[in-house]
C-alpha positions in Angstrom: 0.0 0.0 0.0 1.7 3.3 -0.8 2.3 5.2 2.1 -0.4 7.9 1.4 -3.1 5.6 1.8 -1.6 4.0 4.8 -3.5 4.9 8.0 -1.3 8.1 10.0 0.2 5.5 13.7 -1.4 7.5 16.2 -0.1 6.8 19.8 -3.2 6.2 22.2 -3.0 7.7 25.7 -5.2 6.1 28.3 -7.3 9.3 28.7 -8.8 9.4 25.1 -9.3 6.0 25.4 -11.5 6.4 28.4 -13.1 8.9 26.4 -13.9 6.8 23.8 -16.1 4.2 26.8 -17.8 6.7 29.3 -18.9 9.7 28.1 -17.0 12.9 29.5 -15.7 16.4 28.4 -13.6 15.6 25.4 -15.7 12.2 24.2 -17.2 13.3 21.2 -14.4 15.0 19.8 -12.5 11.2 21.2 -15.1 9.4 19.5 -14.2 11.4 15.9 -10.6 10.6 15.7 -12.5 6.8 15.2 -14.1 7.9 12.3 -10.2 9.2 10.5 -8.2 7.1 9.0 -5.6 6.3 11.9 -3.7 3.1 12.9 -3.8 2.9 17.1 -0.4 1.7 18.9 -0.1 2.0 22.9 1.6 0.7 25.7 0.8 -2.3 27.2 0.7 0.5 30.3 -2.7 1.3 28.5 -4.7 -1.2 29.5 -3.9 -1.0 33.3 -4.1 2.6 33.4 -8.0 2.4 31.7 -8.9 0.2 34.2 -7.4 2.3 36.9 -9.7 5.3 35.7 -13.1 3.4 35.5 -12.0 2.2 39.3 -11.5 6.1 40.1 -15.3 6.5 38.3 -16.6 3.7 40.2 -15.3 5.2 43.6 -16.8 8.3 42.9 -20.1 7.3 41.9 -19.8 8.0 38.6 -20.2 4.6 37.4 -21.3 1.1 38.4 -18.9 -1.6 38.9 -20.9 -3.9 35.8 -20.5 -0.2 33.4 -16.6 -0.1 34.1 -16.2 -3.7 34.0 -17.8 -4.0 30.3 -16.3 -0.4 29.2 -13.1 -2.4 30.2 -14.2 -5.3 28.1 -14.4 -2.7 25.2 -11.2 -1.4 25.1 -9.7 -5.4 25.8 -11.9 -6.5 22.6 -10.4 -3.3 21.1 -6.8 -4.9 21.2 -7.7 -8.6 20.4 -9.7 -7.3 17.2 -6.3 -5.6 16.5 -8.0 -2.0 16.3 -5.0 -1.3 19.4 -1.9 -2.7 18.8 -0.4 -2.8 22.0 3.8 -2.2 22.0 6.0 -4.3 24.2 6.7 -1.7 26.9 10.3 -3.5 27.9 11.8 -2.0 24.2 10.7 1.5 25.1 11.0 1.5 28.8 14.7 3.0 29.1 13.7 5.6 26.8 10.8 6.5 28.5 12.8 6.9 32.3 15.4 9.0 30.6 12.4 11.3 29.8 11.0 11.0 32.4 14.3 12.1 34.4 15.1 14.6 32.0 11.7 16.1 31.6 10.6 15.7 35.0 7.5 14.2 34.2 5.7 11.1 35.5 7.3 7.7 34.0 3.8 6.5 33.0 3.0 10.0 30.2 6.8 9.4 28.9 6.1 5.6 27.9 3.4 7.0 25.6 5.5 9.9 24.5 8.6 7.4 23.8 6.6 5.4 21.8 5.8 8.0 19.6 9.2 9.5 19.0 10.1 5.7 18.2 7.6 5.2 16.1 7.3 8.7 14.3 3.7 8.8 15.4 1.5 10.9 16.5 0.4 11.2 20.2 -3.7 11.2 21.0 -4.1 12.4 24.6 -6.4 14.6 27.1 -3.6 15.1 29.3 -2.3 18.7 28.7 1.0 18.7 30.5 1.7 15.8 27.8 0.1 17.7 24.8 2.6 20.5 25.6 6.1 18.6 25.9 4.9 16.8 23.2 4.3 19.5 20.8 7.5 21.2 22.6 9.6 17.5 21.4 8.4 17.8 17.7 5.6 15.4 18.2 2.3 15.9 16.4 -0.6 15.8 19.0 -3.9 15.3 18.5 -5.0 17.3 21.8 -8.8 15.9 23.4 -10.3 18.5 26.0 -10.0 18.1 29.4 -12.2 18.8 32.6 
């Protein structure tokens, strides 16, 4: 396939993807970047940290344990349809902590942003402290709004 009619590799941060399973600020304009023609890679990371959200949702009585647990469900049939590709986290890791140390910015955000500068890909996120380094690194961002 020539490379204009590949899909653009998008790096998917665990915020839109929560977007994309309970509705919040940011969700519709989540739920478009489904309807582009992009190709989603994440962490491994990814997975735990959506889960870790809907808990936060369930604790604050946002949402019921059966909503999170199936909203989970979505994003896990997400991956084994292969709409996520999930990377191997062990081959970015060590880029990811010098970031981290270097940028002084939460190990988890600079696994998604060292994925992207690996891959040349864009970054998808809600998380505006990682939209701006991002941007500030070269890396094209597709910035969701935040509460």
């Amino acid at each position: 396939m020539p490379a204009a009619e590949r899909p653009a590799l998008v790096v998917l941060d665990a915020s839109v993807a929560v977007r994309w399973i309970v509705p919040e600020r940011g969700s519709e304009e989540a739920a478009a970047l489904l309807n582009e023609s992009l190709a989603w890679v994440a962490p491994r990371l990814l997975v735990t940290e959506v889960a870790s959200a809907l808990r936060r949702k369930v604790s604050g009585g946002e949402l019921s344990g059966d909503v999170a647990s199936h909203a989970l469900g979505t994003i896990v049939d997400a991956v084994d349809d292969g709409v996520i590709q999930l990377a191997e986290d062990e081959h970015v890791v060590a880029a990811a902590l010098a970031l981290a140390i270097t940028l002084d910015r939460k190990l988890p955000d600079c696994l998604y942003l060292a994925l992207a500068e690996r891959e040349g890909a864009a970054l998808a996120t809600a998380d505006r402290g990682l939209v701006h380094t991002a941007r500030a690194r070269g890396v094209r961002v597709f910035a969701i709004p935040s509460p």
